[in-house]
PAZAPA-4460 file (N, C-alpha, C; in steps of 0.05 Angstrom, whole numbers, plus 32768, in hexadecimal, padded with zeros to 4 digits):
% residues 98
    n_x    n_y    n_z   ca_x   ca_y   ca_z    c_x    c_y    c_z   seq   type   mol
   7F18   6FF8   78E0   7F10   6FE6   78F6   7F00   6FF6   790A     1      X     A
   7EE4   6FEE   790D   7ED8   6FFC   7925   7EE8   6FFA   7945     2      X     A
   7ED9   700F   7958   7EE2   700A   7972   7EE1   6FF6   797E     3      X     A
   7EC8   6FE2   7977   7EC2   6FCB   7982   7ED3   6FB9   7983     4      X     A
   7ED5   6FB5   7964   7EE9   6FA0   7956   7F04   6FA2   795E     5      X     A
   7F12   6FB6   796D   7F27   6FBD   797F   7F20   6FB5   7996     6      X     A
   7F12   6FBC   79A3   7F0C   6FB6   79BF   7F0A   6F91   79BA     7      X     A
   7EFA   6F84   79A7   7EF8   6F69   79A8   7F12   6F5F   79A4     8      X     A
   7F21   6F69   799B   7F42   6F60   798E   7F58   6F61   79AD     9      X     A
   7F53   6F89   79BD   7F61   6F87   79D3   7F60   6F6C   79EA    10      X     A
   7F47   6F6B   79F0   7F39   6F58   7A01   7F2E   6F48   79FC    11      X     A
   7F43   6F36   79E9   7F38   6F1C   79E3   7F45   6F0B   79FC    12      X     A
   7F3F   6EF7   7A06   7F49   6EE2   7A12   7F5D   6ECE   7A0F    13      X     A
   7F72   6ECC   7A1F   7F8A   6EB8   7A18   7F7D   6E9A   7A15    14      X     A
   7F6B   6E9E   7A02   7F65   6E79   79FB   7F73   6E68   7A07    15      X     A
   7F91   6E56   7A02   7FA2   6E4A   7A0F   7FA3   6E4C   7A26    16      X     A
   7FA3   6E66   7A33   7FAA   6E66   7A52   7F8F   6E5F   7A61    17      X     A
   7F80   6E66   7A52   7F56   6E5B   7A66   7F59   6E40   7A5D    18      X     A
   7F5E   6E2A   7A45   7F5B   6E11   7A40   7F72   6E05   7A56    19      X     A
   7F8E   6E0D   7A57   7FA1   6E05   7A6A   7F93   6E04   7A8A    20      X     A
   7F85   6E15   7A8F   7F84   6E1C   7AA8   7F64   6E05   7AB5    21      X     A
   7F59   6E06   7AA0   7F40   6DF2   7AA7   7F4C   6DDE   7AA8    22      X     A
   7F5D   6DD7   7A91   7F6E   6DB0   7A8F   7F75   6DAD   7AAE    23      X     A
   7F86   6DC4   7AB8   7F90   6DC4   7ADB   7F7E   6DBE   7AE4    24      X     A
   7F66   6DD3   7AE8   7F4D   6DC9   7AFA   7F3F   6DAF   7AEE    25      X     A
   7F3F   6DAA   7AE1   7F32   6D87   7AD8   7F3C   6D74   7AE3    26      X     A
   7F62   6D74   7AEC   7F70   6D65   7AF5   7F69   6D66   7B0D    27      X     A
   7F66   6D83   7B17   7F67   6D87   7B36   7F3F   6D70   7B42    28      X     A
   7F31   6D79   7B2F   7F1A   6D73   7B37   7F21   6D4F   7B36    29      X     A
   7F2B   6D3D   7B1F   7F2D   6D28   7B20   7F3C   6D1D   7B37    30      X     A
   7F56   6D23   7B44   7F61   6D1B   7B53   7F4F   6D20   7B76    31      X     A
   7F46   6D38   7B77   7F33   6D3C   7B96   7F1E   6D29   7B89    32      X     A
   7F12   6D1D   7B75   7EF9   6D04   7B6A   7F0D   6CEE   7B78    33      X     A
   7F20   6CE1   7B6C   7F28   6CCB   7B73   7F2C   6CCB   7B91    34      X     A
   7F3A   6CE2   7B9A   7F48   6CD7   7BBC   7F23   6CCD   7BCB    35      X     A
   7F15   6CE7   7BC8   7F01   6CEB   7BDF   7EED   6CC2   7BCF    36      X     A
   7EEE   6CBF   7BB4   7ED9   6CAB   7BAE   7EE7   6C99   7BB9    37      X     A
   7F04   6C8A   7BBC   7F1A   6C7D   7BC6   7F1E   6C7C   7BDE    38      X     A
   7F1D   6C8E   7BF0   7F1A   6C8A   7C0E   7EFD   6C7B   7C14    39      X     A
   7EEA   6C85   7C04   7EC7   6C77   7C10   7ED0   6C57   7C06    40      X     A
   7EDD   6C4F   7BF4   7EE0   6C3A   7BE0   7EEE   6C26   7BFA    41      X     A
   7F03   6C39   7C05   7F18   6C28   7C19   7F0B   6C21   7C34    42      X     A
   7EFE   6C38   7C42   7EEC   6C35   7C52   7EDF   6C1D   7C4D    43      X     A
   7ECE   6C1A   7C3B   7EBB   6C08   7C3C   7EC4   6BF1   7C32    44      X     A
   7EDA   6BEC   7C2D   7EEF   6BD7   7C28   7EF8   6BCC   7C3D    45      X     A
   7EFB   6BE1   7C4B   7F0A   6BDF   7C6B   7EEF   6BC6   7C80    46      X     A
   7EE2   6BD6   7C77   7EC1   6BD0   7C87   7EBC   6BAE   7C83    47      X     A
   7EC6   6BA3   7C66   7EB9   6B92   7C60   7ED7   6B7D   7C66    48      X     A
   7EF2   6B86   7C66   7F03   6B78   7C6D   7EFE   6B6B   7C8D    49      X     A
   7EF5   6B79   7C9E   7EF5   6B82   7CB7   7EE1   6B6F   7CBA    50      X     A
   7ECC   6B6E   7CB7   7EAB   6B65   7CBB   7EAF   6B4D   7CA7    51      X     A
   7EAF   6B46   7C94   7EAC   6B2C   7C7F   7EBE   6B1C   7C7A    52      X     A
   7EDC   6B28   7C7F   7EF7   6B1C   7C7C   7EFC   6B1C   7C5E    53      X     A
   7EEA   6B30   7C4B   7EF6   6B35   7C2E   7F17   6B34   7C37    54      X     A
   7F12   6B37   7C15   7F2B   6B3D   7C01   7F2A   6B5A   7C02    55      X     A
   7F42   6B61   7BF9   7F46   6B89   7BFE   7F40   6B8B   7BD4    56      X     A
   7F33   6B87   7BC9   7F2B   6B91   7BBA   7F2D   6BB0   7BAE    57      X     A
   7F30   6BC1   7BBE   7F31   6BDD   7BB8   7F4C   6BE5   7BAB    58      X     A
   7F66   6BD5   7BAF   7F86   6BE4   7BA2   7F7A   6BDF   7B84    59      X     A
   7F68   6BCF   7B77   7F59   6BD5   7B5A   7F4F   6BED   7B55    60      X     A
   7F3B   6BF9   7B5F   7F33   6C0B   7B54   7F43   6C2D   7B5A    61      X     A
   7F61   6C22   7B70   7F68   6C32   7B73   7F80   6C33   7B5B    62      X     A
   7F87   6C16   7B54   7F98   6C1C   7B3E   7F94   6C24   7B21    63      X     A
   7F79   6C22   7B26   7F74   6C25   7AFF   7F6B   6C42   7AFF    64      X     A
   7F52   6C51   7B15   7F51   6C6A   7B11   7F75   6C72   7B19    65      X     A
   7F80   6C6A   7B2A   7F98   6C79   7B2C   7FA7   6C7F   7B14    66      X     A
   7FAB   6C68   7AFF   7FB4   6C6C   7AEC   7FA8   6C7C   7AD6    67      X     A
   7F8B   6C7C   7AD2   7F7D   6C93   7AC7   7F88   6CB7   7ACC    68      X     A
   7F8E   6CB5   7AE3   7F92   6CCB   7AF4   7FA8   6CD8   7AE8    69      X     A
   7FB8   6CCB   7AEC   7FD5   6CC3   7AE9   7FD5   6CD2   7AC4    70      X     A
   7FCE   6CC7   7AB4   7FCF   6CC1   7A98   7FBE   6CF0   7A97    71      X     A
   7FAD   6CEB   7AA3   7F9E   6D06   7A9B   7FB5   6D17   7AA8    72      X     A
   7FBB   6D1F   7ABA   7FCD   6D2C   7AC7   7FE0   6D2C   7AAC    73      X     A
   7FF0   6D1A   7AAA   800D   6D1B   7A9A   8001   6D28   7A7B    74      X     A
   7FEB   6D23   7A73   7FDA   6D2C   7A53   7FD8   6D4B   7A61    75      X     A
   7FD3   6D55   7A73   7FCB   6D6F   7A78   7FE8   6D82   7A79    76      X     A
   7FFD   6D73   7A88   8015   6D7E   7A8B   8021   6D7B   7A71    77      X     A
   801E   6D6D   7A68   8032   6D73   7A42   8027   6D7F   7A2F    78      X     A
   8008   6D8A   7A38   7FF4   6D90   7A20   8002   6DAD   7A18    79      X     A
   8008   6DB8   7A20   8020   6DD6   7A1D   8031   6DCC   7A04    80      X     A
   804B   6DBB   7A10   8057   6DB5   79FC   804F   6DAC   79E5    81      X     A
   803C   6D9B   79E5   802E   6D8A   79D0   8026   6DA2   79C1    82      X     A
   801C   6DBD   79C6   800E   6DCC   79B6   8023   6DDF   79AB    83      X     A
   803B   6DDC   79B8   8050   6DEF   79AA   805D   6DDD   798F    84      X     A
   8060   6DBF   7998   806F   6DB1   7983   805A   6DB1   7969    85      X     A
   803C   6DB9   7971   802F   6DB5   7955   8036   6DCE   7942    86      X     A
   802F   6DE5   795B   8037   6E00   7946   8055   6DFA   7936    87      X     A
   8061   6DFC   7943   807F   6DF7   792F   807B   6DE6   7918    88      X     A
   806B   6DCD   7920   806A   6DBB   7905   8054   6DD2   78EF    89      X     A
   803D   6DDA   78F6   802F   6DE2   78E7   8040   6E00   78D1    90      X     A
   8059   6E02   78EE   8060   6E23   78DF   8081   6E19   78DE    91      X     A
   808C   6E13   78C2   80A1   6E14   78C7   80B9   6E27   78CC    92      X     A
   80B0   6E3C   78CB   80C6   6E4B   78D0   80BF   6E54   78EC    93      X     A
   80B9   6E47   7900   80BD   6E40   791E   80C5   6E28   791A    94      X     A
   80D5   6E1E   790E   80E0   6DF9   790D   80FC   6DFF   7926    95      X     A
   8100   6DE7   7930   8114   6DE3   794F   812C   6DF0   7941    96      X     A
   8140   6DF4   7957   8158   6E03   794B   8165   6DEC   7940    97      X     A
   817B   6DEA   7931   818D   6DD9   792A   81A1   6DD5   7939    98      X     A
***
């Protein structure tokens, strides 16, 4: 094995831990997307309750991205486990204890 081919092997990158760590920041970026798009949404909800005598229309788009939100978050927090229970299936002799 050349020197390189060591050096590429020492300093390879924890794949899992850079894919884990972006899923965090993806969540983090989606959730600061919803509050800051959701306050302009409420605002201007507010504006038109106030001025036109609407309907508050906005707890919609707060409930369905919320639940989007909601659903990515919880997929990002189990995606760990999810990737341990595949290895064991793929390798059985990592199978659960008895």
């Amino acid at each position: 094995m050349s020197r390189k081919e060591k050096n590429a092997i020492k300093y390879r990158p924890n794949w899992p831990a850079l894919v884990t760590s972006g899923a965090r920041f993806s969540v983090l970026v989606h959730a600061i997307t919803y509050l800051v798009v959701n306050l302009l949404l409420a605002g201007l909800n507010g504006l038109m309750v106030w001025l036109l005598h609407a309907n508050w229309w906005v707890v919609w788009p707060l409930a369905g991205w919320g639940a989007a939100l909601l659903i990515h978050a919880v997929a990002v927090a189990l995606a760990p486990e999810v990737e341990r229970v595949r290895n064991r299936i793929r390798r059985p002799e990592l199978s659960f204890p008895a």
